[in-house]
N, C-alpha and C positions, 0 to 999 in steps of 0.2 A: 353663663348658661345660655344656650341656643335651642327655643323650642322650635317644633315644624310640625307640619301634615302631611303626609307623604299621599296620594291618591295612585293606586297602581288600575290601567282598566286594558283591555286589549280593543278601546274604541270599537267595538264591532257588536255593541249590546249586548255583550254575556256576562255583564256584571263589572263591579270593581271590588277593590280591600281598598279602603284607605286605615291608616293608621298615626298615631301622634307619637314626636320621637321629646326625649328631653335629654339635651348632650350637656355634658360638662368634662372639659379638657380631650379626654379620650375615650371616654366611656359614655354610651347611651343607655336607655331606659325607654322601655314602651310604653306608653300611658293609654291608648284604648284602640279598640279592632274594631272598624264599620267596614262588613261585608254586604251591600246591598245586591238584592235577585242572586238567583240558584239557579247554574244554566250546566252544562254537558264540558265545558269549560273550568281550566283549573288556574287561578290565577292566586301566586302566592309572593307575596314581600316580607323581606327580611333585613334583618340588617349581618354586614359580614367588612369586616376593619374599619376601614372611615368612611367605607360604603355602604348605598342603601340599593338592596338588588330585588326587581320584580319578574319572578317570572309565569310567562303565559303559556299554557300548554292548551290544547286541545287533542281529540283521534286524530288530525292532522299534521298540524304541524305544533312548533316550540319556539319561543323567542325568550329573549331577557334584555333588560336595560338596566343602568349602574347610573345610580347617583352617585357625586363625592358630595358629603353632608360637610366637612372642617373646612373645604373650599367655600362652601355657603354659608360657613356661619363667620369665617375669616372676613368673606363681605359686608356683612353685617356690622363688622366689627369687633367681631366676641372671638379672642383669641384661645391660646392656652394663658395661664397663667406661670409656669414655669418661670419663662423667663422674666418677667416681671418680680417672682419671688428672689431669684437670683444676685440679680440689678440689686433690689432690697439690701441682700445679706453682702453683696461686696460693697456698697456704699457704708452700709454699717462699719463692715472691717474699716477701709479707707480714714473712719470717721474717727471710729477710735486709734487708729496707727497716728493720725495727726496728731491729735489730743496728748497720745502718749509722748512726742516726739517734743511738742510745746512744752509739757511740764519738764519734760529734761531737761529742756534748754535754758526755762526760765527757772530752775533750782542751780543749773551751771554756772549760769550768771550771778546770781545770788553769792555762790560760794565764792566764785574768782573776786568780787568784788569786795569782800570778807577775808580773804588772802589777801588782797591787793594791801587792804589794811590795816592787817596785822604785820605785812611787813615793815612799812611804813613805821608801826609803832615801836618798831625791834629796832630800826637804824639807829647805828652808835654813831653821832656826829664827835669827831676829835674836836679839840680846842685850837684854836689858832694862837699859836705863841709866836711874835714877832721879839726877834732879840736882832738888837742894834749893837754891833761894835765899833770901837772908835780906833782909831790909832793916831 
């Protein structure tokens, strides 16, 4: 989660909006609006993708400025968790492929070595008959 305060003003004393964001992954949430002074001036912040956009209008003229919020909160450290879930579920698989791979091998062995001695016990040794003749 990455909370922030966004303060939008057009520096020139006609007021500000600040507002408070709370992101998680890819989606935000506003948590409250301070508009201080009421001036001839219209200054509005919003938020729009993984930007946060202020803009100032007056009779004259109009500006806007764009925050990227995932870039700021990336510095922070507070990523997605996606891939992290990801990681998770293929170490899992990984974890149980091994596992399964180990008890084959060690019931394989088991069995060959179980053959091995059964055969063993099957062998028919002949008798040795030694016959001497004379002349």
């Amino acid at each position: 989660m990455c909370n922030f305060t966004v303060t939008c003003s057009s520096g020139l004393s006609e007021g500000a909006v600040s507002r408070s964001f709370s992101c998680v992954t890819n989606s935000c949430d506003q948590s409250d609006t301070h508009s201080p002074g009421h001036t001839d001036s219209s200054i509005a912040l919003f938020l729009s993708g993984s930007s946060i956009i202020c803009n100032h209008s007056n009779h004259v003229s109009w500006s806007q400025d764009t925050w990227d919020y995932q870039q700021e909160c990336e510095k922070k450290g507070i990523k997605d968790d996606k891939p992290a879930v990801i990681r998770f579920i293929i170490f899992g698989v990984v974890t149980f492929v091994v596992a399964l791979v180990l008890v084959y091998l060690f019931f394989d062995l088991k069995r060959r070595k179980r053959m091995k001695r059964e055969n063993l016990e099957e062998t028919v040794y002949d008798d040795v008959q030694v016959k001497i003749y004379l002349s």
